[in-house]
DSSP file (Angstrom, degrees, kcal/mol; ACC not computed):
  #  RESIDUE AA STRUCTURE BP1 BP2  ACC     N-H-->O    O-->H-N    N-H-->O    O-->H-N    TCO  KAPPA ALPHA  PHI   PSI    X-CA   Y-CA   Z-CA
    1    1 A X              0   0    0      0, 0.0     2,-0.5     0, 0.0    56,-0.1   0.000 360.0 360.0 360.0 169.5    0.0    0.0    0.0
    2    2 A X        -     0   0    0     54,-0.0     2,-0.3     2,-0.0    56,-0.2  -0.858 360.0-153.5-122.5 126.4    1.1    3.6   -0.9
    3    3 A X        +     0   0    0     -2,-0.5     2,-0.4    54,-0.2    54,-0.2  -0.893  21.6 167.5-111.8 140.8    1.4    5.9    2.4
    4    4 A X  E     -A   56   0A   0     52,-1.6    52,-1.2    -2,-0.3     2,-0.5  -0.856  46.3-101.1-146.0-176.0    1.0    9.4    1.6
    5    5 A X  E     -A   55   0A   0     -2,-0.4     2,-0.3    50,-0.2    50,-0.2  -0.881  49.6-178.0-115.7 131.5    0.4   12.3    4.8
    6    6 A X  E     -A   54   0A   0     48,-1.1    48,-2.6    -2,-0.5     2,-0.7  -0.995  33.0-102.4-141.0 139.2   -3.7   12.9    4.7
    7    7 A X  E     -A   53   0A   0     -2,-0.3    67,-1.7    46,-0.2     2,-0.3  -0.647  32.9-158.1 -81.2 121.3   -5.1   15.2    6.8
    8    8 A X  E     -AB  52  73A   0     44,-2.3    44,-1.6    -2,-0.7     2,-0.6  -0.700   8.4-145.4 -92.9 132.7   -7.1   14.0   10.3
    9    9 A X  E     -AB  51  72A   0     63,-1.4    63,-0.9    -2,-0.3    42,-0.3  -0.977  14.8-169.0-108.8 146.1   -9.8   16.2   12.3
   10   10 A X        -     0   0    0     40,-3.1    60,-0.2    -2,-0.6     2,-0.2  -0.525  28.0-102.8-118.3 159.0   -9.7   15.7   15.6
   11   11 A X    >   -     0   0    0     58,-2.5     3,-2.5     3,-0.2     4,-0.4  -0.313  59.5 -91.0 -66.1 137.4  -12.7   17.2   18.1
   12   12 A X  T 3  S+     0   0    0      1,-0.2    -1,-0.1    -2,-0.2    37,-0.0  -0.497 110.3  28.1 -57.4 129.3  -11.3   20.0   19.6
   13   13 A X  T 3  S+     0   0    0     -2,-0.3     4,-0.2    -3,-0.0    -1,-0.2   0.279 103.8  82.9 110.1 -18.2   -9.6   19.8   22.7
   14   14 A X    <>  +     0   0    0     -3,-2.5     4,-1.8     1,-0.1    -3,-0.2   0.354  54.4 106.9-121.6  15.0   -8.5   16.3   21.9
   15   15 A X  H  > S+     0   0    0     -4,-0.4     4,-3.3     2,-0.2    -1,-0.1   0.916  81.8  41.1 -46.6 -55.2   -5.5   16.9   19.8
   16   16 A X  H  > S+     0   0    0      2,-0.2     4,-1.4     1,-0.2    -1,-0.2   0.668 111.6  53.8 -77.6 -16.8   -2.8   16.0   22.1
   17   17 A X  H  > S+     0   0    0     -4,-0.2     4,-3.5     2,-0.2    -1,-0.2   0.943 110.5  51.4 -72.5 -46.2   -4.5   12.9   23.6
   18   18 A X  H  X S+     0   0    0     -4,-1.8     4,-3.5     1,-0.2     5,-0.4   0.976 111.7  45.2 -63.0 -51.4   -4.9   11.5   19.8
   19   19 A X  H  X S+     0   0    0     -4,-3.3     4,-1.5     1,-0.2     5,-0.3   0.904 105.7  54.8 -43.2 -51.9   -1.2   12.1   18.9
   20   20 A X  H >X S+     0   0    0     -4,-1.4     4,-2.7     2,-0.2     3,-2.0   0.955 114.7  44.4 -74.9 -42.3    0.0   10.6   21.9
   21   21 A X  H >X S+     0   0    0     -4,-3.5     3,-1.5     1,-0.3     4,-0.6   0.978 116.0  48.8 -58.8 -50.8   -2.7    6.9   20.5
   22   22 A X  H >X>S+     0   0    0     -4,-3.5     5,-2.8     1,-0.2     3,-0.8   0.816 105.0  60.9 -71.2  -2.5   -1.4    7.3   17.2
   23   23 A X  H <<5S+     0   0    0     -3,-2.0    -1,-0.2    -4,-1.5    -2,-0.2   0.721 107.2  41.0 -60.0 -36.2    2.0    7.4   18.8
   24   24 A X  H <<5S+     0   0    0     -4,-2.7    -1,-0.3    -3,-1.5    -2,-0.2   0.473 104.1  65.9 -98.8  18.0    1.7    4.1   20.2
   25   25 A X  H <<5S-     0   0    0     -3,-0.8    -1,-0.2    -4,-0.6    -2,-0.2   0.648 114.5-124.6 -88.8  -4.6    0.2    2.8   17.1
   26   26 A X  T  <5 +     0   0    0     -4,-0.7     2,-0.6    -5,-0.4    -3,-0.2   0.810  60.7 145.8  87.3  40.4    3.4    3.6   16.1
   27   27 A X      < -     0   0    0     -5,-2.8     2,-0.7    -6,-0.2    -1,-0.2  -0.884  51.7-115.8-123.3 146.0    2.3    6.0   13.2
   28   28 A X        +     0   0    0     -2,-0.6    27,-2.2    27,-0.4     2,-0.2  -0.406  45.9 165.1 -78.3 117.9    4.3    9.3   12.1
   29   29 A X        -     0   0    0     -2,-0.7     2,-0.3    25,-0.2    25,-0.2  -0.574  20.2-164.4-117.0-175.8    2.0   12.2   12.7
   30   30 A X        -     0   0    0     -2,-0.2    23,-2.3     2,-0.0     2,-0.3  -0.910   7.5-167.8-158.6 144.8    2.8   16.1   12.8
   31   31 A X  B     -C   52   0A   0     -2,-0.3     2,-1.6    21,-0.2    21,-0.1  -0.958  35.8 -90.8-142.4-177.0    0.6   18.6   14.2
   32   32 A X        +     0   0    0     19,-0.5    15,-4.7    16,-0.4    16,-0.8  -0.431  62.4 147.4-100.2 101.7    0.6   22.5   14.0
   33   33 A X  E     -D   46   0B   0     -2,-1.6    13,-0.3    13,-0.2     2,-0.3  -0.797  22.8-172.6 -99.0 131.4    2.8   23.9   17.1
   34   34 A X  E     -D   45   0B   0     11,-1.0    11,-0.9    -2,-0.4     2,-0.5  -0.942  24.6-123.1-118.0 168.9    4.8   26.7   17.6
   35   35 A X  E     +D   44   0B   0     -2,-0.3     2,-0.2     9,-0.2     9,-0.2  -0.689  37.5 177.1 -91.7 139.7    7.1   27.8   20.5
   36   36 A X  E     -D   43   0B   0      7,-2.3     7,-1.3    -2,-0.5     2,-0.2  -0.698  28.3-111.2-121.5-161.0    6.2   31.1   21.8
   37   37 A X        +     0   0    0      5,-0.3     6,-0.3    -2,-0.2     2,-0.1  -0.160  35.7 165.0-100.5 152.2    7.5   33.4   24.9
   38   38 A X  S >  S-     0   0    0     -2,-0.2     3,-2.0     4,-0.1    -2,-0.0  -0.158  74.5 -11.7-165.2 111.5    5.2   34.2   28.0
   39   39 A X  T 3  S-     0   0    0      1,-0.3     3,-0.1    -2,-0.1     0, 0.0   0.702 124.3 -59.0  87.7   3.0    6.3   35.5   30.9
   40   40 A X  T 3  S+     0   0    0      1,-0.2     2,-0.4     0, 0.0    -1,-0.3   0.486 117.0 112.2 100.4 -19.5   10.0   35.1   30.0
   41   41 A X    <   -     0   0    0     -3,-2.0     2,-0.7     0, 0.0    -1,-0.2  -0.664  61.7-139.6-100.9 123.7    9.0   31.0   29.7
   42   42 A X        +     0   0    0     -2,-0.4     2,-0.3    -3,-0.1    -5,-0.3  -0.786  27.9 171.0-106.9 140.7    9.1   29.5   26.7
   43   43 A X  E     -D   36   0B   0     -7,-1.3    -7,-2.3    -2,-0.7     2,-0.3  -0.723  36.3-114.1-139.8 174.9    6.6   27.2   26.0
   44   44 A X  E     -D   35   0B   0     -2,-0.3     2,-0.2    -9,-0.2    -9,-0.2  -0.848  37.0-173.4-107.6 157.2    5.1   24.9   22.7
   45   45 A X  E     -D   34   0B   0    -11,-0.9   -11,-1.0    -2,-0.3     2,-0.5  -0.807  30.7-110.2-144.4 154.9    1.4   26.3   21.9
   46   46 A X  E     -D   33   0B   0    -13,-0.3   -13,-0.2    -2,-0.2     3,-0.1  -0.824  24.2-160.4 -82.1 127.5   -1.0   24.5   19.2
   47   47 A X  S    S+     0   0    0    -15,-4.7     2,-0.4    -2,-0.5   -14,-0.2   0.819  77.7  25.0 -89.6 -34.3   -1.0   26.9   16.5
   48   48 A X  S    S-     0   0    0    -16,-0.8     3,-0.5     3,-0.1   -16,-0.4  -0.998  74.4-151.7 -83.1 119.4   -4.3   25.3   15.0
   49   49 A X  S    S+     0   0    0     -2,-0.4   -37,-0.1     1,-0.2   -38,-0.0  -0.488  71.4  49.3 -96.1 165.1   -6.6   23.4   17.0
   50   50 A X  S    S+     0   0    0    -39,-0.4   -40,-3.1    -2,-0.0     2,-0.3   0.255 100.4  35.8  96.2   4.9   -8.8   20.6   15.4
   51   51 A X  E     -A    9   0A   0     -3,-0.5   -19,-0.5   -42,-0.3   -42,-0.3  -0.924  43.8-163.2-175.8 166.6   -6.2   18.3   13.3
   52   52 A X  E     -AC   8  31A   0    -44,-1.6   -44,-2.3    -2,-0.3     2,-0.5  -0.862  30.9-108.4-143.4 156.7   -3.0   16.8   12.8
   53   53 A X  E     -A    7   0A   0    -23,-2.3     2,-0.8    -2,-0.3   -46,-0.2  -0.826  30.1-166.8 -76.3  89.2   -1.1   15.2    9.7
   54   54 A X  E     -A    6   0A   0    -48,-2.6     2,-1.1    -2,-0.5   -48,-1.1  -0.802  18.3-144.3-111.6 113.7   -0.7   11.5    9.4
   55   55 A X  E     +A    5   0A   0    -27,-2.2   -27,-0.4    -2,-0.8     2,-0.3  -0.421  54.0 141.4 -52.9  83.2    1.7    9.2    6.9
   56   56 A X  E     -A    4   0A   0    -52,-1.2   -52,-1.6    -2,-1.1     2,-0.1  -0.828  47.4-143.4-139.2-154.9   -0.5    6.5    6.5
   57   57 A X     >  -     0   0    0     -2,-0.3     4,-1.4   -54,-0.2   -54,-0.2  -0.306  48.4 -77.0-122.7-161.2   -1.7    4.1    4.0
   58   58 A X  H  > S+     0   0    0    -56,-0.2     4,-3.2     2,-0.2   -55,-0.1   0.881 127.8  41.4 -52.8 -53.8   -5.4    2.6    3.5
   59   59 A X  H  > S+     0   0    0      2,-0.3     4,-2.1     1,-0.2    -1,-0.1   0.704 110.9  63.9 -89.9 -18.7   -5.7   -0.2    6.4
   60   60 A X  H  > S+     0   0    0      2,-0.1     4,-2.3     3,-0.1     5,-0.3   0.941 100.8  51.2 -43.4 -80.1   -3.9    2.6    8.4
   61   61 A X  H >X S+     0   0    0     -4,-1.4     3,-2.3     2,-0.2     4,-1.5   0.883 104.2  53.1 -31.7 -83.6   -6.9    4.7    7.9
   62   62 A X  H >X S+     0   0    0     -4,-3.2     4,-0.6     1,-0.3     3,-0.5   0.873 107.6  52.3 -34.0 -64.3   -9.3    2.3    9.0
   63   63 A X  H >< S+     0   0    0     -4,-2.1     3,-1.3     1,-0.2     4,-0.4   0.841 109.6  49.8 -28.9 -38.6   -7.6    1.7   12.2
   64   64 A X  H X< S+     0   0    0     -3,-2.3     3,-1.0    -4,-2.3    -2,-0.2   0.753  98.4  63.3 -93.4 -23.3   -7.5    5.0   12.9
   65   65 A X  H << S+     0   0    0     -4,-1.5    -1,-0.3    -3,-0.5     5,-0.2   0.633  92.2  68.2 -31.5 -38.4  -11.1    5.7   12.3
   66   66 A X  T << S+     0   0    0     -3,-1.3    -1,-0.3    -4,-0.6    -2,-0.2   0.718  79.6 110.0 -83.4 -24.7  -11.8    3.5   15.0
   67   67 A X  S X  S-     0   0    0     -3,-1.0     3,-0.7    -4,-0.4   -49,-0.0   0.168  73.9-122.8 -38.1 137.5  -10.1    6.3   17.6
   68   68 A X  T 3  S+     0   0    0      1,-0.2    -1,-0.1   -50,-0.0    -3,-0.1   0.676 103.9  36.8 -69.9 -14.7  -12.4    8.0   19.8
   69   69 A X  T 3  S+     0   0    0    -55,-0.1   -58,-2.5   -54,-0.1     2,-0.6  -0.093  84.7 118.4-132.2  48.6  -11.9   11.5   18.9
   70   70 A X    <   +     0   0    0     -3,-0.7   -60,-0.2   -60,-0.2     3,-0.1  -0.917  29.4 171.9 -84.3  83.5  -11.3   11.1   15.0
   71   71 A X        -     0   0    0     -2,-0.6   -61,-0.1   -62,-0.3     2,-0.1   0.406  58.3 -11.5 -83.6  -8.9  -13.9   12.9   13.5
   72   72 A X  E     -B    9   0A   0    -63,-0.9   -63,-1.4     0, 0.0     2,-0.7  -0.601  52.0-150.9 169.9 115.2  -12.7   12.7    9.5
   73   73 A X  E      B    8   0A   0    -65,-0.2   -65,-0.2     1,-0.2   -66,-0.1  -0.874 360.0 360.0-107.8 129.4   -9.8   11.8    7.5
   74   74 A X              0   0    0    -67,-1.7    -1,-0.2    -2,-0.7   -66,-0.1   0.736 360.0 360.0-133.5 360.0   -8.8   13.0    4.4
């Protein structure tokens, strides 16, 4: 099967719980962070809430479906 990066929305709110499952499914995700400033502290911030970017293939997809706060892959 052909793996290609398709974009996942996620519920809001639930971004960082879903990387961490597709981390143990052991699939390569990215999602959109940046580091900013505050207070002198630098800290990582979701720069877009509601999806992340996942290399995976068909039967990937289908697993991933099954996630509880997977709302749509494309």
């Amino acid at each position: 099967m052909v793996r290609s990066w398709r974009k996942i929305t996620i519920r809001v709110g639930y971004e960082l719980k879903t990387v961490q499952q597709l981390n143990a499914l052991g699939i390569k995700y990215k999602i959109p962070i940046s580091n900013v400033i505050v207070n002198g502290v630098e800290s990582t911030l979701l720069s877009k809430n509601g999806f992340a970017w996942a290399f995976i293939d068909d039967k990937e997809k289908q697993a991933i479906l099954k996630l509880p706060y997977i709302e749509n892959i494309k």
